[in-house]
N, C-alpha and C positions, 0 to 999 in steps of 0.2 A: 807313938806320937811324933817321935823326932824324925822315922821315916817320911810320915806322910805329911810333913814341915818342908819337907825335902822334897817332896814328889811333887807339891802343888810348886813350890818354889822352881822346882826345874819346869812346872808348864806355865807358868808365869813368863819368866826366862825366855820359852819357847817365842812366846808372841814380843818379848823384846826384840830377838833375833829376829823374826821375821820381817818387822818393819822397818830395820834395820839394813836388812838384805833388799827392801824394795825401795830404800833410800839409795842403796850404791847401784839399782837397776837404774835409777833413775836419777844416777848423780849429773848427768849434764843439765837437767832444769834445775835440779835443786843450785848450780852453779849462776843458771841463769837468774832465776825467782832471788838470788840472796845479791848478784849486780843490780839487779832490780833497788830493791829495797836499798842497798846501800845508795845511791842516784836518788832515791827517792827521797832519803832523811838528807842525803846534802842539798838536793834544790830547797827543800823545807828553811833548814839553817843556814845559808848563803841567803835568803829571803829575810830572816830575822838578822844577818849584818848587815845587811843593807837599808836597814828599815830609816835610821838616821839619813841615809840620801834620799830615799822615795817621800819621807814625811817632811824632810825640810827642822824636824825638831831632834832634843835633846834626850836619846833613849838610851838606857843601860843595854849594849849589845850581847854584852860578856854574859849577864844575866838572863837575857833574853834565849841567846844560843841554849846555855844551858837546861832553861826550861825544856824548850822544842828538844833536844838532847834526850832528856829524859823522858820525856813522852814517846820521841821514837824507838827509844833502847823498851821501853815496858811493852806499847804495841808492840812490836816484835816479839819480846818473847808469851807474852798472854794471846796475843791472836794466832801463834805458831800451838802454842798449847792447846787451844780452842778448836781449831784445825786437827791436827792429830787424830785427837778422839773423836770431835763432832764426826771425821770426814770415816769412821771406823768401817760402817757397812759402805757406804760409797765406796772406799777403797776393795772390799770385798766384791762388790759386784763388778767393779771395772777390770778388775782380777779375772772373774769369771771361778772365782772360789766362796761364793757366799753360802751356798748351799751345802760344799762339804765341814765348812766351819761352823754353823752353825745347828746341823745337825751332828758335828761329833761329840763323843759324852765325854766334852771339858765345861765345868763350872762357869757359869759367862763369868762371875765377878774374876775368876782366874784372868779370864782374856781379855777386860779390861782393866784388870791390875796391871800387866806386862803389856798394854798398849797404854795407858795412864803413865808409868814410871819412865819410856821411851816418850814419849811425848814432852816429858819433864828436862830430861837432859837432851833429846833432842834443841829446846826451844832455850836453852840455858847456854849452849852452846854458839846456836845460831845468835842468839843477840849478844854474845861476849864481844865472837866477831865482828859485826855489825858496829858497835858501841865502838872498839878497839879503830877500827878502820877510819871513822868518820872523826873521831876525838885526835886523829892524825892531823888532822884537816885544820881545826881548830884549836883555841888556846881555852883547854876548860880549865877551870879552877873549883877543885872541891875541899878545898882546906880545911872548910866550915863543917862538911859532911858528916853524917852518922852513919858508915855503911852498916851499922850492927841491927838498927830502926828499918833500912830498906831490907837487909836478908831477912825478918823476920815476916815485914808484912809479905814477902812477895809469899815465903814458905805458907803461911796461912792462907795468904789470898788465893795460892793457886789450885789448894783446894777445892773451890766455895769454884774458881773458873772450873776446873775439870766434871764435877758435877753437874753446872750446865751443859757445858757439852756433851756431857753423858744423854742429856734430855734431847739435846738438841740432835743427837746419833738417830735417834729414832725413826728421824724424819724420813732417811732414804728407805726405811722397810715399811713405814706408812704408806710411804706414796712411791713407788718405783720409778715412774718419767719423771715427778719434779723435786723432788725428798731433795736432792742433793744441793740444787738452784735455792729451795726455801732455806737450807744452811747457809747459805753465802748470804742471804738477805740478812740472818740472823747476825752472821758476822759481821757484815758492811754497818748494819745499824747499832752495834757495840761502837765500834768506832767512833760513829757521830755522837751519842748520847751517854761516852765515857769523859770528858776533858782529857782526851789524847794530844789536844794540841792545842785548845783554850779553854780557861775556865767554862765550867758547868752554868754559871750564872748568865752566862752572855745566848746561851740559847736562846730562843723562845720558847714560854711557859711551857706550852703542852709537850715539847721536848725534856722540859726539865722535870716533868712529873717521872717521865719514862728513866730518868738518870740513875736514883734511887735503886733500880733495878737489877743496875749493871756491879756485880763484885769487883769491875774493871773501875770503876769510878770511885769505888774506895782503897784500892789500892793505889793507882796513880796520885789522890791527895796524901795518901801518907808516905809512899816513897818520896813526892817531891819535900815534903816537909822535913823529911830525914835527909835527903841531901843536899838544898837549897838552903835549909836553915837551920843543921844539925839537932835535929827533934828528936830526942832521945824516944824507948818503944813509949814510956811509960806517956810522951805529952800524944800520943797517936791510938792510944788506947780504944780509944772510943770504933775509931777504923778498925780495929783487929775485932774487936768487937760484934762487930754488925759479922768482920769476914768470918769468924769463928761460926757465927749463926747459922750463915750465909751456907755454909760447905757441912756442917751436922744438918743440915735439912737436903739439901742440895744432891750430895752423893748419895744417900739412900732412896732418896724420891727418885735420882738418875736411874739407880740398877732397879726399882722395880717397873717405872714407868718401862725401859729398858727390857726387862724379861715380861711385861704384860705385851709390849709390841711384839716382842720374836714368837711368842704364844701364836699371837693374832695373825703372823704373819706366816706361820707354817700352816695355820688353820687355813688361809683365806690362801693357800698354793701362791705367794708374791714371794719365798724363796728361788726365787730364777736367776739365772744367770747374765741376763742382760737386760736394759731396761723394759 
């Protein structure tokens, strides 16, 4: 038993390493994509100090910052998560290795165990940075803070995200030419329909029916609640709640939706190597 605890655990491992190694092939964009982003959350937060010059009125900036702050440290790291995994067979076929990986006799949930746990500390990583760099820039104040309330919702939430993106993996072996483009749509519309950077109420309705949806939209109310206004887990309960739901439904629906697609798609010869 303890061998083959070991055996799955080193092929687990395996596909850590791998995406590992096609992050240092590809460390000059991942250099670029992360200036990006950092540019991206300062023009954000330079908008929110200035909002007292552009309105002419009386606004909490320091308050203000911190929100957009935290909204951009979370996107980062749940849309980096979401990425990862969603982007699994994309990255196989742009490889031009989809078809030896997925005809080799490794267990999928092996391979997206060890591309799940890499996705994890990849994206933990990435927004430490991120957060670390930009909070140079600015004067944040977390005095009030509960960081014990945000590590636990993200730990929960990020399950309930990974699971989506398990589903949403699918897409590139569904559909070969557009699988990968329908991911990005999936992703760009997390975004709008999370409160990544204003409340969920200021939508419009039909937007905010879609909110509910998103595991992204219960995480970000309960981190900011734990940092913003020291909420301890127990007053955010009801968020882990839904995320708990959220991720036991989520991850088993991802891997079989997931193995009924690679079914489908060895039957239907879309195992190919380019699109």
């Amino acid at each position: 038993m303890m061998l083959v605890a070991a055996r799955n655990l080193n092929t687990a491992y395996a596909f850590f390493e791998r995406n590992w190694n096609l992050t240092r092939r590809y460390f000059g964009w991942e250099v670029v994509w992360f200036v990006y982003s950092v540019v991206n959350a300062l023009t954000i937060l330079f908008i929110a100090a200035a909002t007292e010059r552009i309105t002419g009125q009386t606004v909490d900036t320091r308050f203000f910052v911190l929100y957009l702050l935290i909204g951009t440290t979370m996107w980062s790291y749940l849309s980096a998560v979401f990425d990862v995994v969603a982007e699994t067979i994309a990255w196989e076929r742009w490889e031009g290795t989809i078809e030896y990986t997925l005809m080799a006799p490794v267990p999928r949930f092996l391979h997206l165990l060890g591309t799940c746990c890499y996705a994890v500390t990849y994206a933990v990583a990435r927004a430490v940075l991120i957060f670390a760099v930009v909070a140079m820039m600015f004067q944040v104040d977390l005095h009030i803070a509960n960081p014990l309330t945000a590590l636990v919702v993200i730990a929960v939430g990020s399950v309930s995200v990974i699971g989506l993106a398990m589903v949403a993996a699918v897409l590139p072996l569904l559909f070969t030419e557009r699988g990968a483009q329908m991911t990005f749509v999936i992703h760009s519309s997390l975004l709008l329909i999370s409160g990544v950077y204003a409340p969920v109420d200021v939508l419009p309705t039909w937007l905010q029916v879609l909110s509910p949806l998103s595991p992204m939209t219960y995480v970000l109310h309960a981190v900011r609640a734990g940092l913003l206004e020291g909420a301890p887990p127990g007053a955010v309960v009801g968020d882990l709640a839904i995320l708990a739901v959220m991720g036991v439904a989520l991850v088993p629906a991802g891997l079989l939706v997931f193995r009924a697609a690679e079914r489908y798609a060895r039957r239907t010869g879309r195992l190919k190597r380019s699109g």
